[in-house]
PyMOL CGO cylinders between C-alpha atoms (Angstrom):
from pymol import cmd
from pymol.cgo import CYLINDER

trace = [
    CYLINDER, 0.00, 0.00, 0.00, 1.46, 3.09, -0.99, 0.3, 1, 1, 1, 1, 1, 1,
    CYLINDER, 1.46, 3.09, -0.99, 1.21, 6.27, 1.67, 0.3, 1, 1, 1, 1, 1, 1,
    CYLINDER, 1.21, 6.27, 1.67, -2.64, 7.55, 2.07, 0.3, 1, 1, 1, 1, 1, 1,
    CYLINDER, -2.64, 7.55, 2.07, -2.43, 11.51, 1.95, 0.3, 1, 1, 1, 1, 1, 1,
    CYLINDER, -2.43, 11.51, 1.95, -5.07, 12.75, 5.16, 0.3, 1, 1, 1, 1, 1, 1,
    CYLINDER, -5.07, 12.75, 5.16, -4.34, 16.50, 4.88, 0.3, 1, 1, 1, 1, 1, 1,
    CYLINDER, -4.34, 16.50, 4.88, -1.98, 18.81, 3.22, 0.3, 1, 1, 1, 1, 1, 1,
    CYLINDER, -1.98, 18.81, 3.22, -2.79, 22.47, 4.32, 0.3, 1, 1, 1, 1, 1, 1,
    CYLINDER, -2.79, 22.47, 4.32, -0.66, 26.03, 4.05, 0.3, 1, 1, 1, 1, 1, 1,
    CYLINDER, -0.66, 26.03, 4.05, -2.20, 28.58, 6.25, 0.3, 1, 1, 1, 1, 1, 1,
    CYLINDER, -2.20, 28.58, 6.25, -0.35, 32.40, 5.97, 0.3, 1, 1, 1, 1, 1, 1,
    CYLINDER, -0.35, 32.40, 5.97, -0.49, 33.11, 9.33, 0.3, 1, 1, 1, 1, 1, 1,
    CYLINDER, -0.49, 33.11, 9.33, 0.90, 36.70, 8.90, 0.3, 1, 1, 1, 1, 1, 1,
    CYLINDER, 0.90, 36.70, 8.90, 2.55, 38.52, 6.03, 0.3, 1, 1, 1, 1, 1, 1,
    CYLINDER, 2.55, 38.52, 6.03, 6.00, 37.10, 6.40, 0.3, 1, 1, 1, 1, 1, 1,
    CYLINDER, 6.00, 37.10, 6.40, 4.79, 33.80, 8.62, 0.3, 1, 1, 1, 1, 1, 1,
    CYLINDER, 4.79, 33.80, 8.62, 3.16, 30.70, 6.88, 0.3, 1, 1, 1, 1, 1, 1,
    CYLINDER, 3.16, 30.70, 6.88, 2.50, 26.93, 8.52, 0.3, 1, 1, 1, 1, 1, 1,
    CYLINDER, 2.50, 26.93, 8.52, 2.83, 23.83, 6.53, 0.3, 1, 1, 1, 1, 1, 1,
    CYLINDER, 2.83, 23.83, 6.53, 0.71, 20.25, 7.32, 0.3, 1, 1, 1, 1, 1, 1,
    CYLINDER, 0.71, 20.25, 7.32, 1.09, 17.43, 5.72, 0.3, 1, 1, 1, 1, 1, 1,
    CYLINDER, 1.09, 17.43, 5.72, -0.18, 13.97, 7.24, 0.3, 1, 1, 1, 1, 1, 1,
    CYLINDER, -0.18, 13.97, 7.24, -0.47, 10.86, 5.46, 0.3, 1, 1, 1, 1, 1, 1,
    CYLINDER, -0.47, 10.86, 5.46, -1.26, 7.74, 6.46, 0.3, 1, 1, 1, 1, 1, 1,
    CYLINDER, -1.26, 7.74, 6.46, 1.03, 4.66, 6.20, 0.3, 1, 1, 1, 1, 1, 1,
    CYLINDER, 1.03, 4.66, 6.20, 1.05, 0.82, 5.82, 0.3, 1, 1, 1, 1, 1, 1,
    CYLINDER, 1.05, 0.82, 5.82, 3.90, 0.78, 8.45, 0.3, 1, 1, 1, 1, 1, 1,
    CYLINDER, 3.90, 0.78, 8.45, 5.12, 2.60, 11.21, 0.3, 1, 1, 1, 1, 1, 1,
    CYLINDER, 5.12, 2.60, 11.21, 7.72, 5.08, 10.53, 0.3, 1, 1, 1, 1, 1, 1,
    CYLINDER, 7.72, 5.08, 10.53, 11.26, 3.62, 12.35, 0.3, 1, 1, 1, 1, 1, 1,
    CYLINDER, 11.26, 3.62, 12.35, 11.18, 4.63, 15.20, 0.3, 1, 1, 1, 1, 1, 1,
    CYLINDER, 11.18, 4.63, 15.20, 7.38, 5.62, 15.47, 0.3, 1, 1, 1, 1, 1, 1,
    CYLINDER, 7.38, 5.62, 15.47, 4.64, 3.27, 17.19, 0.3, 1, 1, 1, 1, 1, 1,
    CYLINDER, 4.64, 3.27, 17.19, 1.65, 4.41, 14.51, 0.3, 1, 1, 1, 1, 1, 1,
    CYLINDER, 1.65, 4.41, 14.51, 0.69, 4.51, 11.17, 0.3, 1, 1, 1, 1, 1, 1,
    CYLINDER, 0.69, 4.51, 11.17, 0.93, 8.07, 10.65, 0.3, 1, 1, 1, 1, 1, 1,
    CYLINDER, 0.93, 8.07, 10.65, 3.57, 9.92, 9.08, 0.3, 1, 1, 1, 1, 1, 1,
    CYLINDER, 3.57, 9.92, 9.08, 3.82, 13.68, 9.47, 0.3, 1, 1, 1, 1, 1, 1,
    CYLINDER, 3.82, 13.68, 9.47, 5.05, 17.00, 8.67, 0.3, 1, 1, 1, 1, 1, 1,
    CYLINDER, 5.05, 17.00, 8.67, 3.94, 20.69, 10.41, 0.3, 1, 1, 1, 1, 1, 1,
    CYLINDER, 3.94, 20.69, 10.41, 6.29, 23.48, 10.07, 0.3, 1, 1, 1, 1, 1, 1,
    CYLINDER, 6.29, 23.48, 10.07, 6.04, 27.15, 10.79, 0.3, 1, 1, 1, 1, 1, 1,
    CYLINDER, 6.04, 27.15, 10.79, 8.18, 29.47, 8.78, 0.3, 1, 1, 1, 1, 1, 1,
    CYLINDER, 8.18, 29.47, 8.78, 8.94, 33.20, 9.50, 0.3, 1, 1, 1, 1, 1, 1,
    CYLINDER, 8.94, 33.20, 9.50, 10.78, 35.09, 6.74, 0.3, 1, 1, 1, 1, 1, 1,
    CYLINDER, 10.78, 35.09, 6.74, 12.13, 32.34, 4.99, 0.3, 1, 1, 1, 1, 1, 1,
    CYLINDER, 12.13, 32.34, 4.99, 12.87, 30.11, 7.83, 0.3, 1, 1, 1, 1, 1, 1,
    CYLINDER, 12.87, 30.11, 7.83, 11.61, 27.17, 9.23, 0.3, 1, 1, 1, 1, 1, 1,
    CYLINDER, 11.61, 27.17, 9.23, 11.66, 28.05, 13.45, 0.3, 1, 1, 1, 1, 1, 1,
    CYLINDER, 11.66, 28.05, 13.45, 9.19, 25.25, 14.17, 0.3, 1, 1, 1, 1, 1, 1,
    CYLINDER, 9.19, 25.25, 14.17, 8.75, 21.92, 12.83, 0.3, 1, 1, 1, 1, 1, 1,
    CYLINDER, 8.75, 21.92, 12.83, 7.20, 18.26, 14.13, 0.3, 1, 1, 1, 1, 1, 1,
    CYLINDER, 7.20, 18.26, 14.13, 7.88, 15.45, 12.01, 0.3, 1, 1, 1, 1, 1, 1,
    CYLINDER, 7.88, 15.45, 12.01, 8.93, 11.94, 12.26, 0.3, 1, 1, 1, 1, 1, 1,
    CYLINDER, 8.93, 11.94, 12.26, 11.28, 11.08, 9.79, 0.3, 1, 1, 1, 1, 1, 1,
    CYLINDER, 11.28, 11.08, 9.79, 12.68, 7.31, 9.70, 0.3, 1, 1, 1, 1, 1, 1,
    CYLINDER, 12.68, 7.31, 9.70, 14.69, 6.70, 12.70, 0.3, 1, 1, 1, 1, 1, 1,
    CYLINDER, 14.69, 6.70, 12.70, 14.26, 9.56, 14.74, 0.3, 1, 1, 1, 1, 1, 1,
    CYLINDER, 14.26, 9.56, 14.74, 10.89, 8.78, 15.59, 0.3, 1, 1, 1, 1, 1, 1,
    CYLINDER, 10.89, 8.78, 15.59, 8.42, 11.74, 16.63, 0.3, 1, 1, 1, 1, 1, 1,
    CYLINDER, 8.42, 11.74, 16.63, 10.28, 14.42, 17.58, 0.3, 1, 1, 1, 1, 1, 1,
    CYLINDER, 10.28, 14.42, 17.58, 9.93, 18.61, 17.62, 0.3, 1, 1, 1, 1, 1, 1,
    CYLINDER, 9.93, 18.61, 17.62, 12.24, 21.13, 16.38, 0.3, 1, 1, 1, 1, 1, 1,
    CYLINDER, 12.24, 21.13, 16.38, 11.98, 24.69, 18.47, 0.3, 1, 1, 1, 1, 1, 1,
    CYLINDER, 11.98, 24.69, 18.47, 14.35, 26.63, 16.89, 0.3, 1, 1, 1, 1, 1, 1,
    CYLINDER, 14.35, 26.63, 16.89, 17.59, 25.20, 16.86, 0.3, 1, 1, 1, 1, 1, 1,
    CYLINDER, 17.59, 25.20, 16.86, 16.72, 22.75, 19.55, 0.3, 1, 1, 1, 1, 1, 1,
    CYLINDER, 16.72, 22.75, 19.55, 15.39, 19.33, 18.60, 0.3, 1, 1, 1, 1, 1, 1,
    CYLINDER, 15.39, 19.33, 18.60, 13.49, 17.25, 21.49, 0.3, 1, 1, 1, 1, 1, 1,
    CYLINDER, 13.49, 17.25, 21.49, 11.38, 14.11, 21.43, 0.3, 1, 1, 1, 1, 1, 1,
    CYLINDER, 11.38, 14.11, 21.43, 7.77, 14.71, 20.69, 0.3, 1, 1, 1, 1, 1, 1,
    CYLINDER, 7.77, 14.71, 20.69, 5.13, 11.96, 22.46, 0.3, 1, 1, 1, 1, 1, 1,
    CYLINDER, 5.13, 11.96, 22.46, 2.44, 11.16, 19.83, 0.3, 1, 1, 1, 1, 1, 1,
    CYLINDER, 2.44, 11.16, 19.83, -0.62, 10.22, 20.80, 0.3, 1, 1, 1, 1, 1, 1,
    CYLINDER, -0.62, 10.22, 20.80, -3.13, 11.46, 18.05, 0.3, 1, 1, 1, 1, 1, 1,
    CYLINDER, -3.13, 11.46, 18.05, -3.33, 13.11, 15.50, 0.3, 1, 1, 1, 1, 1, 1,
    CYLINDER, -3.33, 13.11, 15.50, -5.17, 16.13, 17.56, 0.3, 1, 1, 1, 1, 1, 1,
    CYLINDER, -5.17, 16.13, 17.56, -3.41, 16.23, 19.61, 0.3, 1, 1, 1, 1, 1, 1,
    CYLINDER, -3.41, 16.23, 19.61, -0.47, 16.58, 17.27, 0.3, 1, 1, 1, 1, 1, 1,
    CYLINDER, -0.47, 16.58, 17.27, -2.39, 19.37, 16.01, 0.3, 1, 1, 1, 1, 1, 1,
    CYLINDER, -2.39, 19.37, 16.01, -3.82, 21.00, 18.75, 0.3, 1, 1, 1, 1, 1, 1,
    CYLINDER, -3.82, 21.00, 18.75, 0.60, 20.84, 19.81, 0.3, 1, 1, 1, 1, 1, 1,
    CYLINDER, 0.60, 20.84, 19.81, 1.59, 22.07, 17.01, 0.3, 1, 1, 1, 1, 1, 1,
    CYLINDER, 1.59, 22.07, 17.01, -0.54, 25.40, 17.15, 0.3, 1, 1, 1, 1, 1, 1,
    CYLINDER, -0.54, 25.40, 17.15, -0.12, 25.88, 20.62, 0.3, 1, 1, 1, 1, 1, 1,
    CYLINDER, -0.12, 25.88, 20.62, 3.32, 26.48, 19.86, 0.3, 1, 1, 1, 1, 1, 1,
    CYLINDER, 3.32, 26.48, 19.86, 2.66, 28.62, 16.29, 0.3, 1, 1, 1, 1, 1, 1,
    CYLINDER, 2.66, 28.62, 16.29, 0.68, 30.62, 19.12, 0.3, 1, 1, 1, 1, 1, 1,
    CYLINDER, 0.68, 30.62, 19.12, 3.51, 31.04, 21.67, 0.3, 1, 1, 1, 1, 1, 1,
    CYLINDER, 3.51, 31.04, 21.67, 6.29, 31.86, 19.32, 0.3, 1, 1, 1, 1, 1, 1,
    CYLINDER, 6.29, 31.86, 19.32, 4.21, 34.44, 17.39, 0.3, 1, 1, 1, 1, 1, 1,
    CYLINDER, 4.21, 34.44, 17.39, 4.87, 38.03, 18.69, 0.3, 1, 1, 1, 1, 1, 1,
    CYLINDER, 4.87, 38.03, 18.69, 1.88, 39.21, 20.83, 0.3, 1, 1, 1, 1, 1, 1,
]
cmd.load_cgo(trace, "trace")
C-alpha cells in the first residue's frame, strides 16, 4: 500500500509567517514511530523554518523549536495538532 495523503494544508499566518501540514497515512510505522501516521507541520517566518514536528525514519516523533530538537510523544493526530498550534501561538509576537 502506498502512503494515504489525510491532509496537506498552508495557512499564511501573517505577512511574512506561513505553517505547513502534511499527514499521510502509512502501511507501516515510521522507524522509530509506534503508529501509522507519518507527518510533517512546520512554521516558517521570513524564509525560515523556526518550528517543525515530524517523524522522519529513525528519529521517531520528535519537535524542532528553533535550533533545539526534542522528542515529541504522539498520541493522536489532535493532539499533534492542537501541539503544534499551541506552539505557532507562543512563538508568534503578541
Amino acid at each position: 500500500m502506498k502512503a494515504e495523503l489525510l491532509l496537506q494544508e498552508r495557512h499564511q499566518v501573517a505577512e511574512a509567517a506561513f505553517a505547513t501540514i502534511k499527514i499521510w497515512r502509512v502501511a507501516e510505522p515510521v522507524r522509530g514511530s509506534q503508529h501509522d501516521l507519518k507527518y510533517s507541520l512546520a512554521y516558517v517566518v521570513s524564509g525560515v523554518c523556526v518550528l517543525r514536528y515530524d517523524n522522519e525514519a529513525g528519529k521517531g516523533d520528535h519537535r524542532h523549536l528553533g535550533e533545539l530538537e526534542m522528542p515529541y510523544v504522539f498520541s493522536t493526530p489532535q493532539a499533534l495538532l492542537a501541539d503544534f498550534w499551541n506552539d505557532v501561538d507562543r512563538w508568534r509576537p503578541q
